[in-house]
Structure formats: C-alpha cells, structure tokens
MINUBA-749197 format. One line per 8 residues: their letters; for each residue x negated, y negated, z negated of C-alpha. Coordinates in steps of 0.05 Angstrom, whole numbers, plus 5000, padded with zeros to 4 digits. Each point is the difference from the previous one (the first is absolute). Layout:
REM MINUBA-749197
A	X/Y/Z  ...
//
This chain:
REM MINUBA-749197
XXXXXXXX	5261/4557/5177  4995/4951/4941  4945/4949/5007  4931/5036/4975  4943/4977/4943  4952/5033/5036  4947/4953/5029  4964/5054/5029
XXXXXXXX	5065/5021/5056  4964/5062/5026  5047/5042/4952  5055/4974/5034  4972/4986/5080  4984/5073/5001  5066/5028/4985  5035/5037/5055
XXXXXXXX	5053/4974/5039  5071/4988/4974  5022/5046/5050  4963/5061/4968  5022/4987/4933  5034/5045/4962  5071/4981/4986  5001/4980/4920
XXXXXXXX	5065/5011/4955  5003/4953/4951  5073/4996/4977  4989/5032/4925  4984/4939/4954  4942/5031/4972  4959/4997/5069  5014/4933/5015
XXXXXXXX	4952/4945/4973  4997/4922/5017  4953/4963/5039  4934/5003/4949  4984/5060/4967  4927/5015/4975  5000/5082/4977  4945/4990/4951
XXXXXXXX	5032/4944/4964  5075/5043/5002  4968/5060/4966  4954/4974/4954  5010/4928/4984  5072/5007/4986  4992/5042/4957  4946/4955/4952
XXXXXXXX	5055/4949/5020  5060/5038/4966  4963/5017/4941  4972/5068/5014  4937/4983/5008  4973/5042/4935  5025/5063/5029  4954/5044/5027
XXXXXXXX	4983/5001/5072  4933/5043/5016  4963/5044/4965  4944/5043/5009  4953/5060/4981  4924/4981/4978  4953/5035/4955  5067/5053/4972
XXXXXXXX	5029/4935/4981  5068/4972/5020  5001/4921/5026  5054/4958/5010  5008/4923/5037  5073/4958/4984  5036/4968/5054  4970/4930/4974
XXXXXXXX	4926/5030/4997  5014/5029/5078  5028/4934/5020  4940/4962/4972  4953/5041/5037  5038/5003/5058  5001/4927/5004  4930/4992/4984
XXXXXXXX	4974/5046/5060  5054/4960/5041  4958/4937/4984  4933/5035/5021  5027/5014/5062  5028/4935/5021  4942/4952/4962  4936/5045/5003
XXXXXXXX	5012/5042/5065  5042/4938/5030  5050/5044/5036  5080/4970/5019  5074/5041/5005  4992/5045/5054  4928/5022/4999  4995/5073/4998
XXXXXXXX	4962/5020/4937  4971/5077/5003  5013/5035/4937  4950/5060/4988  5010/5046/4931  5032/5047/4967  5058/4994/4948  4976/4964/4950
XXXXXXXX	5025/4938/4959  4950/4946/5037  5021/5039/5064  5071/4988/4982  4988/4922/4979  4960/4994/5070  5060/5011/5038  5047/4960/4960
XXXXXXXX	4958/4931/5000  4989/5017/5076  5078/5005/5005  5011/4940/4952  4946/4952/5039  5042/5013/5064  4943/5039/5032  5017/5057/5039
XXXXXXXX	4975/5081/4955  4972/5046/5053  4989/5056/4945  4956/5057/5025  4987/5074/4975  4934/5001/4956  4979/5064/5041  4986/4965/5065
XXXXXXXX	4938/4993/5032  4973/4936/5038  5022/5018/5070  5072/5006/4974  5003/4931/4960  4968/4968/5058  5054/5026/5049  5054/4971/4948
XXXXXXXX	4957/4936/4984  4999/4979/5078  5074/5016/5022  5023/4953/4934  4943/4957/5011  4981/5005/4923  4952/4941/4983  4996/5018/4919
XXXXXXXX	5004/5061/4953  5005/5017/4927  4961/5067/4990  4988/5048/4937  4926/4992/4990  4994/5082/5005  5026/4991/5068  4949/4948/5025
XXXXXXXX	4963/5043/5046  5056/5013/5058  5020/4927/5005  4922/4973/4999  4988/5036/5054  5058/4968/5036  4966/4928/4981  4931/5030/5027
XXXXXXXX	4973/4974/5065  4980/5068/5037  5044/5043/4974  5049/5034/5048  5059/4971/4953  4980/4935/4999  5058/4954/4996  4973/4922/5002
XXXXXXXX	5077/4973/4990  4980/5028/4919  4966/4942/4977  5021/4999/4917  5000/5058/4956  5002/5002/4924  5002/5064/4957  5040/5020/4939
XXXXXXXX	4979/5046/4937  4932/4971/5011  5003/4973/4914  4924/5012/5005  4991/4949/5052  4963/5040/5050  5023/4961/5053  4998/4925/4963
XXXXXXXX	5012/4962/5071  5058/5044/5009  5034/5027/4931  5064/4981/4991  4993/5006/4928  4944/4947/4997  5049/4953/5046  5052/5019/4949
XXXXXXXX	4966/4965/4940  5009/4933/5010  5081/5006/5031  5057/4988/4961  5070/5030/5017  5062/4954/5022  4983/5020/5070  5067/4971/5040
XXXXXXXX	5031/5054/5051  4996/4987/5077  5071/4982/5019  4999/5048/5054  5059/5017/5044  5039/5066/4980  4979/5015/5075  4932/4988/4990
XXXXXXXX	4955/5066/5013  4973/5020/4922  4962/5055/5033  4979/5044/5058  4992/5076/4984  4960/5039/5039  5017/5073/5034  4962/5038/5051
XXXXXXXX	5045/5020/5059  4980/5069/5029  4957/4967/5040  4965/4979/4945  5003/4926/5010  5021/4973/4941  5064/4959/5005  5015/4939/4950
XXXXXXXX	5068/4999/4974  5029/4929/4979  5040/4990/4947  5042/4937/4970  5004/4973/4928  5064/5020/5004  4983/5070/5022  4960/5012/4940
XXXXXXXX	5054/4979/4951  5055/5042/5042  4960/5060/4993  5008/4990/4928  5070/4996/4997  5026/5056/5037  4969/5069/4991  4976/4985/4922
XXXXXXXX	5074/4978/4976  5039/5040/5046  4959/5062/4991  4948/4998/4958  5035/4948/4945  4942/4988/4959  5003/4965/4932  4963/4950/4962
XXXXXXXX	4972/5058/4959  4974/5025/5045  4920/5020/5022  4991/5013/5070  4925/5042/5025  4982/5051/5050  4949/4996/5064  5017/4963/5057
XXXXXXXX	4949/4942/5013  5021/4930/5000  4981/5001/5076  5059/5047/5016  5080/4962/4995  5009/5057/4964  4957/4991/4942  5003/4922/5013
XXXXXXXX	5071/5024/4969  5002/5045/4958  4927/4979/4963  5013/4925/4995  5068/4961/5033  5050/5050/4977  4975/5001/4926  4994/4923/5000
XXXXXXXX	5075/4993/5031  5032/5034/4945  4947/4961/4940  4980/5077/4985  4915/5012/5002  4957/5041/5043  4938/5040/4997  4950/4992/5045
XXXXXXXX	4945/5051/4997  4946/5023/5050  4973/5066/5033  5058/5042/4971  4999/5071/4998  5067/5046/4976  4963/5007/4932  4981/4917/4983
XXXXXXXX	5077/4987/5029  5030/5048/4952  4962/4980/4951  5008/4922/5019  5074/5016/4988  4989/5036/4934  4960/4939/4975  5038/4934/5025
XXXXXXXX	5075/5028/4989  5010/4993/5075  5069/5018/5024  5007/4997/5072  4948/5026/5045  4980/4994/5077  4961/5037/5042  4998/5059/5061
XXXXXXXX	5024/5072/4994  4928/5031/4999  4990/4961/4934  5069/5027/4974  4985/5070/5017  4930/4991/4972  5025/4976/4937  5049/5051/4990
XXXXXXXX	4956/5054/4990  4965/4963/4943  5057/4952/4973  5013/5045/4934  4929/4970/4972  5029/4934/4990  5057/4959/4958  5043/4976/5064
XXXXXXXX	5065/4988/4955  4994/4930/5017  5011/5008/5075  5065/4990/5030  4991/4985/5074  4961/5029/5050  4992/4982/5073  4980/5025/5060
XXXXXXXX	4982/4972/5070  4940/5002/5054  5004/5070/5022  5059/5042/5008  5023/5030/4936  5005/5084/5003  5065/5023/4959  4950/5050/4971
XXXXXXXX	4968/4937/4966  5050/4969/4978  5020/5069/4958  4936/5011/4973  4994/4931/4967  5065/5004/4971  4990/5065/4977  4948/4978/4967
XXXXXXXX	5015/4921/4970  5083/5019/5015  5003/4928/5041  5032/4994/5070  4956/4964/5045  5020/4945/5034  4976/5011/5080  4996/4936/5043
XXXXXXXX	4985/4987/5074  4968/4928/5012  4949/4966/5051  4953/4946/5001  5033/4972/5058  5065/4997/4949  4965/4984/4936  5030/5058/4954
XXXXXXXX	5047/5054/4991  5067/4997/5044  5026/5069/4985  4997/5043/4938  5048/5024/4943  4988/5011/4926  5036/5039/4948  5067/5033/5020
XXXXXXXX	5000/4963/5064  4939/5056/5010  5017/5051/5060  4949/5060/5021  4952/4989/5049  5032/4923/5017  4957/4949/4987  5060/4957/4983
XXXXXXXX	5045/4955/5026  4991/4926/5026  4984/4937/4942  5060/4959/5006  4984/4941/5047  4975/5044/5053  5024/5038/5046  4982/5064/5048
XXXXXXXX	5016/5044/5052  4971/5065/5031  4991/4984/5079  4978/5027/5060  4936/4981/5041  5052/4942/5039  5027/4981/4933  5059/5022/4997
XXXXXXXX	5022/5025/4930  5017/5074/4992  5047/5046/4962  4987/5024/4931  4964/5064/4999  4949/4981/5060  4933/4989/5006  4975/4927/5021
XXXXXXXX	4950/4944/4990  5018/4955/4934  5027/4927/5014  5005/4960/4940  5024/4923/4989  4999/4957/4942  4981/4940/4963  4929/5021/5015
XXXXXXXX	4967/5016/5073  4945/4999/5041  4955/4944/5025  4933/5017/5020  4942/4956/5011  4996/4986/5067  5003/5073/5027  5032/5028/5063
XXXXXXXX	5028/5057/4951  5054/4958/4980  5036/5012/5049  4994/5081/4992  5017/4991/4921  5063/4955/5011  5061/5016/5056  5065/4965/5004
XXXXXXXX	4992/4974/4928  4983/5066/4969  4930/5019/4972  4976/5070/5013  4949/5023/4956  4984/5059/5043  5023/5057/4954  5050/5050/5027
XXXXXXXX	5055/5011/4957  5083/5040/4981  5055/4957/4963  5054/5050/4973  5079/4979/4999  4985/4963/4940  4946/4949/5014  4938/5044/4969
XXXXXXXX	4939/4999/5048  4953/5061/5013  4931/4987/5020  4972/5056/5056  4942/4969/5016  4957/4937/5027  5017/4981/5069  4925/4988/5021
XXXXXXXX	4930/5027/4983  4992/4957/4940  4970/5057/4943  5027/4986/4937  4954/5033/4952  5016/4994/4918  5033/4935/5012  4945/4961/5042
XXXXXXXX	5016/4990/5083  4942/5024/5046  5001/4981/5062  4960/5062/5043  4971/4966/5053  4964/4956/4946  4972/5063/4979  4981/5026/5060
XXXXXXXX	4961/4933/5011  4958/5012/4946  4984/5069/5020  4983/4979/5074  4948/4953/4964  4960/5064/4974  4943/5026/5048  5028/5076/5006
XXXXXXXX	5078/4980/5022  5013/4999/5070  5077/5004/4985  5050/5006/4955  5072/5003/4985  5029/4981/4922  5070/5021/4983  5043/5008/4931
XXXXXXXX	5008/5068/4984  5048/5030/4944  4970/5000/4931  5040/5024/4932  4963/4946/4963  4985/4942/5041  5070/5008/5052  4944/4994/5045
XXXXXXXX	4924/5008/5012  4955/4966/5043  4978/5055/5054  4954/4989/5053  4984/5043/5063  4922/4984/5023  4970/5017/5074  4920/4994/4978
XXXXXXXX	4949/4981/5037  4948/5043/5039  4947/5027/4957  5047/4988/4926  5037/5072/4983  5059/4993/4955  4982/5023/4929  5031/4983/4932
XXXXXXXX	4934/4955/4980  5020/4954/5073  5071/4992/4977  4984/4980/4929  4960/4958/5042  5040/4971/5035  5056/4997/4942  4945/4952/4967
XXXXXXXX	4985/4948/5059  5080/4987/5007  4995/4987/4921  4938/4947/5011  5035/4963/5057  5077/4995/4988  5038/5001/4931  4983/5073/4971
XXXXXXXX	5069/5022/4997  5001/5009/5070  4949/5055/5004  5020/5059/5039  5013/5047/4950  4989/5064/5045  4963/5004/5065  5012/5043/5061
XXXXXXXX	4941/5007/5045  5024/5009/5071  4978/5017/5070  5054/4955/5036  5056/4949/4979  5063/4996/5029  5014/4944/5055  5055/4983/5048
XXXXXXXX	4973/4991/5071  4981/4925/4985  4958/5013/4947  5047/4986/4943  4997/5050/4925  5055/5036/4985  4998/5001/4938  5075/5041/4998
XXXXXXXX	4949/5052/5029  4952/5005/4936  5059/4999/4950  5035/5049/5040  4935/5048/4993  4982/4981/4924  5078/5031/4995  4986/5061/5046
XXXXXXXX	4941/5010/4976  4971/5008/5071  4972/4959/5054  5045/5023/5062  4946/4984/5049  4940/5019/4969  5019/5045/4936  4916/5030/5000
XXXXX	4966/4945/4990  5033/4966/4933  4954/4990/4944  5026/4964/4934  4954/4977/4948
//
C-alpha cells in the first residue's frame, strides 16, 4: 500500500488481513491511479479547474420552484464546510465523520468536504433510529457527525447519558439546513459565515479508505464495508461509460439515499464524473419523481422496480420526453416490469446487480445488449463465474452461488465475515445465480435469508429483535415472502404470550413497536399468530420451515391453530 495521509490510522489498522483480500484486476488503464488521489478533488475540483465550473452541478425542488448550484458555487461550499470541520470541530485525515440526511444539496456538500478534508464519510440512512446509529457509531469508532437538523432527535439520543444508545466516543456534532440558527453552538451555516473557500485537498493515498458503508448481515449486525479513493473513482469509470454512457447533458435523479453505493452513484459521483448535474430531492413518491422529471428536464433516472411499476401506471400524466435512461438495481427486476414501463415511456431499462461490499454495479446490459429475464452480462474489468459450494466453477445452464472479481472487492471492517464473503480471491455476494453459453447471468434468488423488500435489505433476525422487545411475544420467526410489488414482504410468524390472543388490533400492534424501534421499513408487513415455531432439536428456527408454509399455505404440524391478522 502507498504511504497514507491519514493521521488518524484506524481506517487502515482495521483492515483485514492481506490474506482475505479479494484479488483486484487492475490491468485496464482506466482503473489504475498513482500514488495520491483525493475523490472529492477528481470529481469536483477538476472540473472548476478545466473551466467547467459554470455548468450546472445540483439542483433542487423548493416551494414549485427549480434551483440550481455550478460546479464553482459546489466547490466553494464544499471547501468551506471542509474548513469547519478541520478548524472549528478540529478533526485530522482519517477520523470517521457520521453523515446523517437525506439527499439534499448541503447533504451532498457534507460528504464532499468530509472526502476532500481526508476524513473518513460513514453516510447513514435518515430512517434509522438511535440503537442502529449507535451500533454503527461504536464498531467505526465515530467521534463527530454532520446531521440534517430534522434528524436531530435519533443522534441526540446517542450523545445522551442514560439512554440505551449512548455512544460516549460521539463527542462533536454540528447540523446542516439549520439557516434559522436553532442550534447557534452547532449550525454549520453560522460556522459558514466567516470561511472563505481555497480549502487545499488532503493528499491522501489512492488506497486510503474514503468511506465505510454500512450493511446488516442476516444476522443483523451491521457490517462496515471499506472502500479506497481509488474505489470511488473506479466505480465511476466502469458501469457509467461502459453501460450507462452518460453525457455532459445530461440530469441524473431518482431515489436511492446517499447512504446506499447505489445512490452514492447514481445521485451524486456518477453525474459529477461525466460534468453532467443531478437532482437531489427528498421523501419521493412515484407522483413528485414524475413530476421532478417533468420539471428539471431530467434524462436518466435511478431507482428500484416497485417505483418503476408504480410509476407506470400513472406515467401518461406527465411530459417525460426528456428522459433517455433509466436504471434499475436493489431488488431483482421481474421481466413483467420491465414490459410495463416500456410499454408505457417505450425505454429499455437498464438492470444492474451491485453490492456494498463491491461499491456498484458489476453486471448489467443496456440497449440491444438487453436479453429477457438476464440481468446482463459482466462490466468489463470484472470478471465471474457460477460455482459450487467448494468453488469450483460450473457449466453454463446450472444453478450456483455468484463469484465475482474485479477492480473493486470486499474489505470489511474488522469482521470475521470476511472470510465468508471472499474465497480464493473471489467475492461472493451470496446470490444464487445461471450464466447461458453467452456470458448473460440469471438471477434465481438470494443465497441467504437477507429480505429484499422494494430495494432496501432487511435483515430478519433484526426484526424479530424488535418484536421480542414487545410484552405479548414469547417467539417469533421473520422470513421474506413473495410479493408482486415489493419482490418481497416482511412476514413475521408470532408465538404470544399467555393471557394476549392474536387479533388484528395486536398485530397492528405489534407492526407499530417494530416501526418505533428499528428503521420503519422493516416492519413486518403481515403477521401470523402461531401456536409453535419450528426448531431443530438444538433449539435453532427454521426459517425454510415458515417460508415453506407461507407457500403451502399450511402449517404441516399444526394446520388448526393458524391465525393471520
């Protein structure tokens, strides 16, 4: 590795060992990069630098009214937030900054002057509740956060002494879109007033970790994936100009948060690659996105199938003739879909497969390169295989777990899953997949209990947490279940305690206390009262079992004494 800026090495100390690496092709010139590289200063400042800094880089949605920030008003910003962080909340390279909002422009310049100031982003999902952050603030030891004043509730509670999610390590916070000044002591807006721009980037090694993404495993610890400077560049230059090929044109929007790779993207690093713009709005629903699209002129589009099937059905309301691009990724994408939405706006979609643990899209096809029911075939610069469980790579035409390579991998934060993610070289994602004769790949399914539900990952036993915590659960089982919407819902099957009878006001209930103490999304969205859950002889769920009965329809051991609510 080259020799790092960071003067904070926990970045760095806590990667795993060499040995569980991920083997990393980097023979195409576009994914190789020299010794320093700084990702905020490639996307943004080089482009004030080579004169493009009147174009337009964000814009946004206020009041019916249409908004717009250059590249030079971004990159003064940007560099004065980089200069709150380093002179007012005296952090170095390599502390870990938590990043709490949703997409909006200051959101956007927050993680750029975190990036730029060599500090490490630790972006988080604006639905999560204290307990969550907490977990995520302890494992990357998070001293320091830049919060959305609307969001100021969760993360005081993790500064409050008392509360369970108290995290002491959490000892700075400021807060963005506070222009009223609620918060004086703490507005980055007031800290703003008296900084000027010519903030100088961190030199920092192209192999210095950027950022550490978050995912919950399916045991619902969350699991901090690390990725490079160079990782974040990479990711824009190989699915964007080998499959997407955006232009300068161009105005990118749609509904993955910041917080997820693949809206860190599609909604901001893609956009700012190719000097096009991007819209950053909040709380969208198919309507405001349609209409978002009608108003700013966008042209290519990302978000989940549930939103493309939702939007569909009402797309003939609004002017879309400015769209050209439309992408697809999260959730498995039904062929039936993909039909109705170009039945309806006559665009193929583009379908993508990515992770966190590999940045962005590896696989995926656009335009005639399009085959039904493939997602695609691999971005070139990576490569893949179908294998068996001892790795080794099978035929065309069978069924197998997904091994991918590239100039991206995995490198979690010091986690014992490493080891499960990455074999031989190869990263396995844990989908199960086909790859016909000619190198298209055919998702079946996911090759765990991970619920992927309208784009957002759920891990059950997270779930089934919460529910434990309510006074009437004794047990409980949560599963993924087929949904024509969603791919999936959140179902959970609920042994009650004695004296609590299983009625439709107890589930809603129930659906209510999962929504106060984890992220909302997760919510079961159906509940199963039972008797008895399935267990192997040492105790253990099978949750196989409950899927196998949602299917059925019947509980094979006790079919009398299902109730659903």
């Amino acid at each position: 590795m080259h020799p790092s800026a960071h003067r904070d090495s926990f970045a760095r100390d806590n990667l795993p060992p060499r040995e569980l690496w991920p083997e990393f092709l980097l023979e195409r010139p576009e994914y190789r990069h020299g010794p320093v590289l700084n990702a905020a200063a490639e996307l943004r400042d080089k482009a004030v630098a080579e004169g493009d800094g009147e174009r337009p880089a964000l814009h946004t949605i206020a009041d019916g009214r249409l908004y717009t920030c250059t590249y030079a008003q971004l990159q003064f910003r940007v560099d004065q937030i980089a200069r709150v962080l380093t002179e007012d909340m005296g952090l170095v390279p390599g502390n870990r900054v938590l990043l709490r909002g949703p997409n909006n422009p200051m959101m956007a310049a927050c993680w750029l002057a975190v990036i730029k100031a060599g500090l490490v982003a630790v972006a988080t999902m604006p639905l999560l509740r204290a307990r969550e952050l907490a977990q995520i603030i302890d494992k990357a030891r998070i001293g320091a956060a830049l919060c959305d004043l609307r969001l100021a509730e969760e993360i005081e509670r993790c500064r409050s002494r008392g509360d369970p999610a108290y995290s002491p390590g959490l000892e700075r916070v400021a807060f963005f879109n506070d222009d009223g000044g609620a918060r004086a002591d703490e507005s980055i807006e007031q800290m703003l007033t008296a900084k000027p721009g010519g903030f100088e980037a961190c030199p920092t090694a192209s192999d210095d970790v950027a950022l550490i993404a978050f995912t919950s495993g399916t045991t619902g610890q969350p699991k901090g994936t690390m990725h490079f400077h160079r990782d974040v560049i990479i990711m824009c230059d190989a699915f964007p100009p080998h499959v997407l090929r955006p232009e300068r044109d161009d105005v990118f929007c749609g509904t993955p948060p910041l917080a997820f790779t693949f809206g860190l993207g599609g909604m901001l690093c893609f956009p700012m690659r190719a000097r096009a713009s991007t819209l950053l709005m909040e709380r969208l629903t198919p309507e405001t996105l349609l209409g978002a699209i009608e108003q700013a002129r966008a042209s290519v589009v990302f978000t989940a199938p549930t939103f493309y099937r939702q939007m569909a059905m009402v797309c003939d309301r609004f002017d879309l003739s400015s769209l050209r691009k439309s992408v697809s990724a999260g959730e498995a994408l039904p062929d039936a879909t993909r039909q109705l939405w170009k039945q309806a706006t006559g665009l193929e979609m583009i379908d993508g497969i990515g992770a966190t643990e590999m940045i962005h899209i590896f696989i995926s096809s656009a335009g005639d390169d399009v085959r039904a029911g493939a997602i695609g075939r691999v971005v070139p610069g990576y490569r893949a295989m179908v294998v068996d469980d001892d790795m080794r790579e099978l035929p065309p035409g069978s069924v197998g777990k997904l091994a991918v390579k590239g100039p991206t991998g995995c490198r979690y934060l010091a986690d014992e899953r490493q080891k499960n993610y990455v074999r031989n070289g190869w990263n396995l994602p844990g989908d199960t997949f086909v790859m016909d004769a000619d190198g298209y790949y055919f998702y079946q399914a996911r090759s765990d209990d991970m619920i992927i539900s309208a784009g957002y990952n759920i891990a059950g036993p997270e779930v089934e947490s919460a529910l434990l915590a309510h006074e009437a659960v004794a047990e409980c089982g949560v599963v993924g279940v087929p949904d024509p919407d969603r791919g999936q819902r959140v179902k959970a099957f609920v042994v009650l305690k004695p004296g609590f009878d299983g009625s439709a006001e107890l589930a809603a209930a129930l659906q209510e206390h999962v929504k106060r103490s984890i992220a909302p999304y997760k919510y079961p969205r159906e509940v199963e009262f039972r008797a008895s859950l399935p267990r192997t002889e040492t105790g253990k769920l099978q949750r196989f079992r409950l899927r196998e009965s949602h299917r059925t329809g019947r509980d094979r051991e006790r079919p009398d004494e299902r109730r659903t609510a």
